[in-house]
C-alpha positions in Angstrom: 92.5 118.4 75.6 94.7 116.3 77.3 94.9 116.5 80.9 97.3 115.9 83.4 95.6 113.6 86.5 98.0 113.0 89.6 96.9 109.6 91.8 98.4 109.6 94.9 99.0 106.0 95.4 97.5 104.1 92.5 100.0 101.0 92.0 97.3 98.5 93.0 93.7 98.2 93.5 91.0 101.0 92.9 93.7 103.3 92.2 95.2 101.3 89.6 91.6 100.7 88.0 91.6 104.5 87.9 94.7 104.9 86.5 93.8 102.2 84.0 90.8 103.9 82.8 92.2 107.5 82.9 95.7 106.5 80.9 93.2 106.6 77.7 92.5 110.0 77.2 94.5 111.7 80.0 98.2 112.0 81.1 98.0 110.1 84.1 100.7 110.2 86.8 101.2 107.8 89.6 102.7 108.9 92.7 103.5 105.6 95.3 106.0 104.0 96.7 106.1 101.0 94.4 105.3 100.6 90.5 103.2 97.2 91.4 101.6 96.5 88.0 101.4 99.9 86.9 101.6 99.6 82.8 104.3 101.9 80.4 102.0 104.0 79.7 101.3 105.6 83.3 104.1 107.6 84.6 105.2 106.6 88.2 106.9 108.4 90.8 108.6 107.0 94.2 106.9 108.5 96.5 105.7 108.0 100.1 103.0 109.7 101.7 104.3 109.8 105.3 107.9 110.5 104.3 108.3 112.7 101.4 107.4 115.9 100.0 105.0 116.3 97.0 107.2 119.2 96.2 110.2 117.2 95.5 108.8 115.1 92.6 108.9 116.0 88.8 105.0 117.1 88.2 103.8 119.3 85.4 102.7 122.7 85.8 99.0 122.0 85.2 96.8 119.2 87.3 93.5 118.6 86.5 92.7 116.4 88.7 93.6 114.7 92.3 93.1 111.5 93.5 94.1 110.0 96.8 94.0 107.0 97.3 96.1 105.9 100.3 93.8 104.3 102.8 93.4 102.1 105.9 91.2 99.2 107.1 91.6 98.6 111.1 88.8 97.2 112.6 89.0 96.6 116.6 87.2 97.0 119.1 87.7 100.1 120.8 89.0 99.1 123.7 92.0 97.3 122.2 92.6 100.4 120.1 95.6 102.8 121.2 96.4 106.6 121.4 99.0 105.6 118.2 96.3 103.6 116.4 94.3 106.9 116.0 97.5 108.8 115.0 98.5 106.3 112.2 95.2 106.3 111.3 94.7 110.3 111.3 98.0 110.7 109.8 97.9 108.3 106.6 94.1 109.1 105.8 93.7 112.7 106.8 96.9 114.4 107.2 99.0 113.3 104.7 95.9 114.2 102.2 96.0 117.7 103.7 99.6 118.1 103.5 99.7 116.8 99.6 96.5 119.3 98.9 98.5 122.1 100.0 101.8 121.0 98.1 99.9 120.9 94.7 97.5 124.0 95.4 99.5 126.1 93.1 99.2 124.0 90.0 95.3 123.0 90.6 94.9 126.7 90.7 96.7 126.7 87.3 94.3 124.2 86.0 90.6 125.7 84.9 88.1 123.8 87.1 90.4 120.8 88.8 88.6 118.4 90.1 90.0 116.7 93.6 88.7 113.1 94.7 89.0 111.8 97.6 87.8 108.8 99.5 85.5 108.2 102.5 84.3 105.0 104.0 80.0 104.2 104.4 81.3 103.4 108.1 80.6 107.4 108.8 77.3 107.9 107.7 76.4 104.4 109.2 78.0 103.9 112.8 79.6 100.7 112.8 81.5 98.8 115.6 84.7 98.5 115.8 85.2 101.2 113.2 85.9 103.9 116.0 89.9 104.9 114.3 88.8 104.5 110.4 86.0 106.1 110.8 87.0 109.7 112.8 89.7 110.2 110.3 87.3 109.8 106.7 85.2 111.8 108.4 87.7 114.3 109.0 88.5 113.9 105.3 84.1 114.5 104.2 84.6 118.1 106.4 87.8 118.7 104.9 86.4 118.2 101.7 83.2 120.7 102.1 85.0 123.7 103.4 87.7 123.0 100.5 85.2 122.9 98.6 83.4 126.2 99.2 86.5 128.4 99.9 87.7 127.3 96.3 84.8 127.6 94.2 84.6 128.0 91.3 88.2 127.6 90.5 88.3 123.8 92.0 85.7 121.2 92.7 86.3 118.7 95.2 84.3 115.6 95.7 84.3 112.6 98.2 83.6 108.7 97.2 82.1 106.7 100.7 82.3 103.3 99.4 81.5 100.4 101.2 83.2 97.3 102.0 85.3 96.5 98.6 86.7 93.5 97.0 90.6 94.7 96.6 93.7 93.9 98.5 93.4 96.2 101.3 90.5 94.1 102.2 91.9 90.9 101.8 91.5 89.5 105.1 88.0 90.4 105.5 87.1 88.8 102.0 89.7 85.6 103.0 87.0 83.0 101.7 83.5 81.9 100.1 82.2 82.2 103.5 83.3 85.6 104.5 82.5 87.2 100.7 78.8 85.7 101.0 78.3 86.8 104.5 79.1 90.1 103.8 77.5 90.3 100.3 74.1 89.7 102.3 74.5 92.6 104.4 74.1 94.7 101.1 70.7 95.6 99.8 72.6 94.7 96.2 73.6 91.1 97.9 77.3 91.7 96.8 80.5 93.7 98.0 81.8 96.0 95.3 84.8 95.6 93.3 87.4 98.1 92.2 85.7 99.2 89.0 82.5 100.0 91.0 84.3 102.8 92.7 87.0 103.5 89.7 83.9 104.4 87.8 82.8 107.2 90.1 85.9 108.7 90.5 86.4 108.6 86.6 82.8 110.4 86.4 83.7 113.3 89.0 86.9 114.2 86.9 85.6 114.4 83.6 84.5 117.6 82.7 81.0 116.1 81.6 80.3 116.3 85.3 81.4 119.8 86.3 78.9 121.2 88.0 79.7 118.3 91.0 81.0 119.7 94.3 81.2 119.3 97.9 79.2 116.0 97.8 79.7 113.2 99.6 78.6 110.2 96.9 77.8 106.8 98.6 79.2 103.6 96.0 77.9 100.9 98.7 75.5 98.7 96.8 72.8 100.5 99.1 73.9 99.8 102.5 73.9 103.2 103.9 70.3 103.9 102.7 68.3 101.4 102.2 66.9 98.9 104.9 65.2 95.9 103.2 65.6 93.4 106.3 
């Protein structure tokens, strides 16, 4: 069967691997506010997290599965960080995910066993500096994600992705060079940083069927780093 996959924000980087890898068996939709190199095949939708209303767009009566994507990287030191950069932060990770989640509610419900994905960062199981803002609001999103989880069961399942630091264009500036890619490769027990296939892959495992007795987990793609300590 066919299915109908909704990616909220997928016109670029892991989302568009997922979108990529979905499009081949599944009718994939792609909610963002730009096409970027989304292909004919994927149906897009102009659409911005912080603005709009999930309600407003064209989306079937079935979805099988949920992916959001939209995400942040802001790394400073805590005491440069202000009041607003928590908000922002809170508001395009956390927030808007809650407010799309309930938007959609009726036609996951419609769906037999929906799968939901959504994406942490390794920065809350590990404490980090200067990860203060990112971190509160995945970990908002990894609670979320557990009491969803178990209030809906068995009718959804609803899984969480913590990846670690990941080659794609949200992390462009902390990948900028040789240098910086090698000297964060080494932190990883795997000695490299991931890629977006790496975490594509794991979301593309949690909505297939073949995996449907997943939920409420929170699964680490981060070459080993939050588990493993080979120094």
């Amino acid at each position: 069967m066919e299915k109908n996959i909704l990616l909220i924000g997928g016109s670029t980087g892991i989302g568009l691997e997922i979108a990529n890898q979905l499009v081949k068996e599944n009718n994939v939709i792609v909610a963002s506010r730009n096409k970027g190199e989304l292909n004919d095949d994927i149906k897009h939708l102009e659409f911005d997290v912080l603005k709009d209303e999930i309600e407003d767009l064209d989306l079937p009566e079935k979805i099988h599965g949920l992916v959001y994507c939209p995400g942040s990287i802001n790394l400073k030191p805590f005491k440069m960080l202000k009041h607003k950069d928590f908000e922002e932060e809170m508001n395009l990770n956390f927030l808007s995910l809650v407010k799309v989640v309930k938007g959609v509610m009726p036609k996951l419900k419609e769906a037999e066993n929906a799968s939901l994905v959504f994406f942490s960062t390794v920065a809350v199981k590990v404490g980090m500096p200067f990860h203060t803002s990112v971190a509160a609001a995945k970990g908002a999103i990894e609670g979320f994600a557990k009491s969803l989880a178990a209030e809906y069961a068995p009718t959804l399942r609803v899984n969480v992705i913590a990846p670690s630091l990941t080659d794609t264009p949200l992390a462009e500036k902390l990948l900028s060079n040789d240098s910086k890619k090698e000297k964060m490769s080494e932190r990883h027990p795997l000695k490299r940083v991931g890629n977006a296939k790496d975490i594509a892959n794991a979301a593309t495992f949690l909505l297939s069927d073949e995996n449907s007795w997943i939920t409420g987990q929170i699964i680490g793609v981060d070459g080993g780093l939050s588990t493993l300590n080979i120094s």
